[in-house]
C-alpha positions in Angstrom: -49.7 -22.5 72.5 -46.5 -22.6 70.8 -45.4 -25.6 69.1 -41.8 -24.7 70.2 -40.5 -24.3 73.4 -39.6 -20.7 74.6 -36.3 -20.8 75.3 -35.1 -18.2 77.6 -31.6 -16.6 78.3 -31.0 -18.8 81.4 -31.9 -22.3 79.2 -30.1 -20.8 76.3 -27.1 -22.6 74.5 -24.0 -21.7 72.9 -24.2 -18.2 71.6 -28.2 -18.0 72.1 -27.8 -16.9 75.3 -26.0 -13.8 74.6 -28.3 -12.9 71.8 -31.1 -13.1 73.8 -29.3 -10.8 76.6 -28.5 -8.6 73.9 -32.0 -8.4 72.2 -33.4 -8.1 75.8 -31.2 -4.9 76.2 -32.5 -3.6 72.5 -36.3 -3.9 73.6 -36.3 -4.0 77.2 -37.7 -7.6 77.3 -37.5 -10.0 75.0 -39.9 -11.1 72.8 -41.5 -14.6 72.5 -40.6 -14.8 68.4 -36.5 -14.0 69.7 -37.4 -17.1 72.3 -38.7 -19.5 70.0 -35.9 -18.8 67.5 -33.5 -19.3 70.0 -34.5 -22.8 69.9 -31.7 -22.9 67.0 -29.0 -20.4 68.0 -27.9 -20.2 64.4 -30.9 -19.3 63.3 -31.2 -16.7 66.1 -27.7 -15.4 65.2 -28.9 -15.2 61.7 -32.4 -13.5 62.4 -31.0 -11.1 65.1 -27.5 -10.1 62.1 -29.7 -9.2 59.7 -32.7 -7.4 62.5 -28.8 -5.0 63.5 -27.4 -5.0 59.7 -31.0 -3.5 58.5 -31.9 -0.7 61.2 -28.3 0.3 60.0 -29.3 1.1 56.3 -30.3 3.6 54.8 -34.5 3.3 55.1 -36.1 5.0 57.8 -37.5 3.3 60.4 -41.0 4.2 59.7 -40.8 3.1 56.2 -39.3 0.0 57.2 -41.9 -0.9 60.2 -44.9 0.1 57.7 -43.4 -2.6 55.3 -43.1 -4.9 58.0 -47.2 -4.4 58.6 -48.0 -4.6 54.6 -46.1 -8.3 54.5 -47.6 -8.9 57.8 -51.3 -8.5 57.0 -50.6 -10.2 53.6 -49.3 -13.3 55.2 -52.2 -13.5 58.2 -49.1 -13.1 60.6 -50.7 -11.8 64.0 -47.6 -11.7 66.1 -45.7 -9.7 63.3 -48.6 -7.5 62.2 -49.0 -6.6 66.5 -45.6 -5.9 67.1 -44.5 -3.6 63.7 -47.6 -1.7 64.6 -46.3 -1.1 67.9 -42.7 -0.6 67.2 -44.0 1.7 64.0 -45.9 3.7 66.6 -42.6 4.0 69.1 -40.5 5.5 65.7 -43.5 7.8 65.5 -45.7 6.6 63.0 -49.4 7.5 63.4 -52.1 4.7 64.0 -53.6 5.7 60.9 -50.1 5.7 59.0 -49.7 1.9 60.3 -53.4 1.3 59.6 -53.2 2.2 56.0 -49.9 0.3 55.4 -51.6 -2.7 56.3 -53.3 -2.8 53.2 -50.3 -0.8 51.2 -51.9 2.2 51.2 -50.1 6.2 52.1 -50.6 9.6 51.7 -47.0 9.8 51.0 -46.1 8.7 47.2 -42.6 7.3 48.4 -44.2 5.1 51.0 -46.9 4.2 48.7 -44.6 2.9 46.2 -42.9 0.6 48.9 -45.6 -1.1 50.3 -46.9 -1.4 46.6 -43.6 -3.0 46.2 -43.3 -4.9 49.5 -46.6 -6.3 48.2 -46.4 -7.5 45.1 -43.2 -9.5 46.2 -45.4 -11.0 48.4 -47.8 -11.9 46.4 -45.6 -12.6 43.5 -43.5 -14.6 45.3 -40.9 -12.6 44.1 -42.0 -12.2 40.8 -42.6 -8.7 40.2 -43.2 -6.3 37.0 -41.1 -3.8 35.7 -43.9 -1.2 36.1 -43.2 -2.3 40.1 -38.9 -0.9 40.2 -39.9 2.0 37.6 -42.1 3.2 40.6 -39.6 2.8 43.1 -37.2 4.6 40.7 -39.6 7.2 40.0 -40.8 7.9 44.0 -36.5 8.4 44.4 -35.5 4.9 45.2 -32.0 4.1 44.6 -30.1 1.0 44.2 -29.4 0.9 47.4 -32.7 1.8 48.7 -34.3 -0.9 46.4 -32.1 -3.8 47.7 -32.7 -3.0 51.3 -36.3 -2.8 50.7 -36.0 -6.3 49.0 -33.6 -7.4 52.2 -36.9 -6.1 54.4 -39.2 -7.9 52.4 -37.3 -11.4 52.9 -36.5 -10.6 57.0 -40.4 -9.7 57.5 -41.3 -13.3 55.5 -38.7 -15.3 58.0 -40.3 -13.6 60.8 -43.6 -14.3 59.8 -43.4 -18.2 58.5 -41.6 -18.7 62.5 -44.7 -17.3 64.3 -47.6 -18.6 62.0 -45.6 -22.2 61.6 -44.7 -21.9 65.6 -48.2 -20.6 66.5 -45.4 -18.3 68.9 -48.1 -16.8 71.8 -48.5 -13.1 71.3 -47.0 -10.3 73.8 -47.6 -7.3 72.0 -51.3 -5.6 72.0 -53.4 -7.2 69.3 -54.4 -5.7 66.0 -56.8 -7.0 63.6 -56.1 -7.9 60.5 -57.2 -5.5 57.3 -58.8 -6.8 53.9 -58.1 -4.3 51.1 -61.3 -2.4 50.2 
């Protein structure tokens, strides 16, 4: 049970109401994180600029949906960790490909050294090593690349502090949690 009410487009206020509309267009429903959110419009507008401003860069969306599962598993966030496997599997990502990112694992060095990245923010709490950008830089990360990664990193944390603080009910098909081996 959430600790927040879900606020739907109809009980919306102020611009919250068109946000939701407009994130119910971009999914097809909406989703209960986008409805508990909405419980502050700004932080809705906020969440929802930077969800648009992102799946405008320059990652693809695989990469950026398998980070989404690495921060997710790392953090214990069940709604987050359900609905980037599911999204990941819609940009055509393999269950396996999304099962292995949970733990920061790939067969691809480039998406290896982002989750490894992606991770050790996490874990670091933002303090990461040297050895973590000269992988990035060495996989064929650029500046730009390395920022937006960074910008992922810090949307995926928001996301997943506002379902595990929320307790937000889950509408996306479970997946269990992984523990590195």
């Amino acid at each position: 049970m959430s600790h927040l009410p879900l606020v739907s487009a109809e009980q919306a206020r102020g611009p919250a109401a068109s946000l939701l509309a407009e994130i119910h267009g971009a999914f097809g429903a909406t989703p209960n994180m986008f409805k508990a959110v909405a419980n502050s419009p700004a932080a809705l507008q906020s969440m929802w600029g930077a969800f648009k401003a992102l799946g405008q860069g320059t990652l693809p969306a695989q990469l950026t949906e398998q980070v989404a599962v690495v921060v997710a598993n790392r953090n214990s966030c069940h709604y987050c960790l359900a609905a980037h496997t599911a999204l990941g599997r819609k940009v055509g990502a393999s269950a396996e490909a999304m099962s292995a990112a949970q733990v920061a694992q790939s067969e691809d060095p480039k998406t290896l050294a982002a989750l490894g990245f992606a991770l050790a923010v996490v874990e670091g709490r933002g303090q990461v090593q040297p050895a973590h950008l000269e992988a990035l830089r060495a996989a064929g990360f650029s500046d730009e690349a390395m920022m937006e990664l960074l910008a992922h990193v810090a949307l995926n944390l928001f996301t997943n502090y506002v379902n595990v603080v929320f307790d937000v009910p889950l509408d996306f098909p479970k997946v269990a949690l992984r523990t590195a081996h």
